[in-house]
Structure formats: C-alpha cells, structure tokens
N, C-alpha and C positions, 0 to 999 in steps of 0.2 A: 909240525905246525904249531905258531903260537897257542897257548892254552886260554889267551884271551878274544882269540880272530873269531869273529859273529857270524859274516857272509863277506860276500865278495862287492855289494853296493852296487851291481846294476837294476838290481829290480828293489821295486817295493811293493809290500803289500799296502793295498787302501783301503780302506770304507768311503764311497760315494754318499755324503751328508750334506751335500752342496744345496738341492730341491731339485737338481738339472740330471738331466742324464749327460753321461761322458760319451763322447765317441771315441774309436780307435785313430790316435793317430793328436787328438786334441791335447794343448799342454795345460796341464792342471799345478797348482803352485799348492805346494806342500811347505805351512810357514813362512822362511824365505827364501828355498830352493822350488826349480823347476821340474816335473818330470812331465812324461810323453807318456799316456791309453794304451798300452797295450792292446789292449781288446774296446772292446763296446764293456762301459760300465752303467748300468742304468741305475739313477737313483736309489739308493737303500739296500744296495748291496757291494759285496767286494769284490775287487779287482788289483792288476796288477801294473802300476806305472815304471818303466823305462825311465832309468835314472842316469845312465851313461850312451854315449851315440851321435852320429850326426844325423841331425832331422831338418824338416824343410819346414817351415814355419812362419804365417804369415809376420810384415813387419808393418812397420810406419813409412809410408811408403813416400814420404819425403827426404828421410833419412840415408844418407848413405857413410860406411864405415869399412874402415883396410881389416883385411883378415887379419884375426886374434885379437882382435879389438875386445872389449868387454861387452856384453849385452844382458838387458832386462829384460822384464815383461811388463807389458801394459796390464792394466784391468780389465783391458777388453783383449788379449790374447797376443796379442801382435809384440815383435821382437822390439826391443829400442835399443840407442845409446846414451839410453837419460835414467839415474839411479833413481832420479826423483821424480813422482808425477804433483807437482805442486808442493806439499809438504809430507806427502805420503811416500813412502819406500817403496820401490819395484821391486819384486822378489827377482835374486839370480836367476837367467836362463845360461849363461855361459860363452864361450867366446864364440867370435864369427869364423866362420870356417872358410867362406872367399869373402873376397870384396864386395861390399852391393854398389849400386849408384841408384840415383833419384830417381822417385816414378817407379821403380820394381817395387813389386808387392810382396816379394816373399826373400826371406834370405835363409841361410841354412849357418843351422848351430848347432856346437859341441858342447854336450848338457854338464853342466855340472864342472868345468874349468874354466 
C-alpha cells in the first residue's frame, strides 16, 4: 500500500453545526461537494456522510437530463442541472445515473463523479 493512502473516501466523518438536525438519507453539502446521512445526525453532534453511491434524491421537478449528465444541488435540497443558482455556486452532487423527464420529482445520483 502506498505509504501516503489516508482512506478509501466513501464515508466521512461530520459534525452536525448547521442548527438543523440531519436525517438518514438527507444530502448535506460539505463545501462544494455532496454527501448522503448515513444515520439520523441530530444537531451538535457527529455523524457519518456517504460520499460514494447511487441515491435517490429529490430534484427540480421541471428539469429533465440524459444519464451521466452533471448535476448540482439547490439550497433547498433538490438535484439540478444549473451550476449556478443566480450568482451563487451549487455545490457538486454528481452525475445522473438514468434519464429523468419533466414533472418527476426525484431523480437518482452517482455522488461524487
């Protein structure tokens, strides 16, 4: 094994500093990457985010994009295909993993590519 290799980068540890509690399964933006709750993190304490995976994940439910597309994340949770929300950056959520079309509310994504 390299003498430099840390971990393998699917999980990470977090501290819950947000005021909100986390739920399992909720995507939380770490800088400007995405990861997924592992567990139920409740406010002011740690937990562990899913940093690799395909999840299901609410989107923009006007949006529709061909699998391996790129996608973000909105402020308010939901997948897109807009890097920018105004002038503000959307942190990486990762590519689409099928195709959506318009009106679907959820699409599924591959975190972190």
């Amino acid at each position: 094994m390299a003498k430099n290799y840390y971990e393998d980068g699917h999980t990470m540890d977090w501290h819950n500093s947000t005021g909100k509690d986390v739920v399992s399964g909720q995507p939380v933006t770490v800088g400007a990457i995405t990861g997924v709750a592992q567990h139920d993190i409740p406010n002011g304490t740690h937990g562990v985010l899913m940093m690799t995976g395909v999840f299901v994940l609410p989107k923009v439910a006007a949006e529709t994009w061909q699998r391996g597309a790129r996608l973000w994340l909105t402020k308010d949770g939901h997948l897109t295909k807009e890097p920018k929300d105004g002038t503000d950056e959307n942190p990486l959520a990762g590519t689409a993993w099928i195709t959506t079309n318009p009106g679907e509310t959820e699409g599924r994504v591959r975190l972190g590519y």
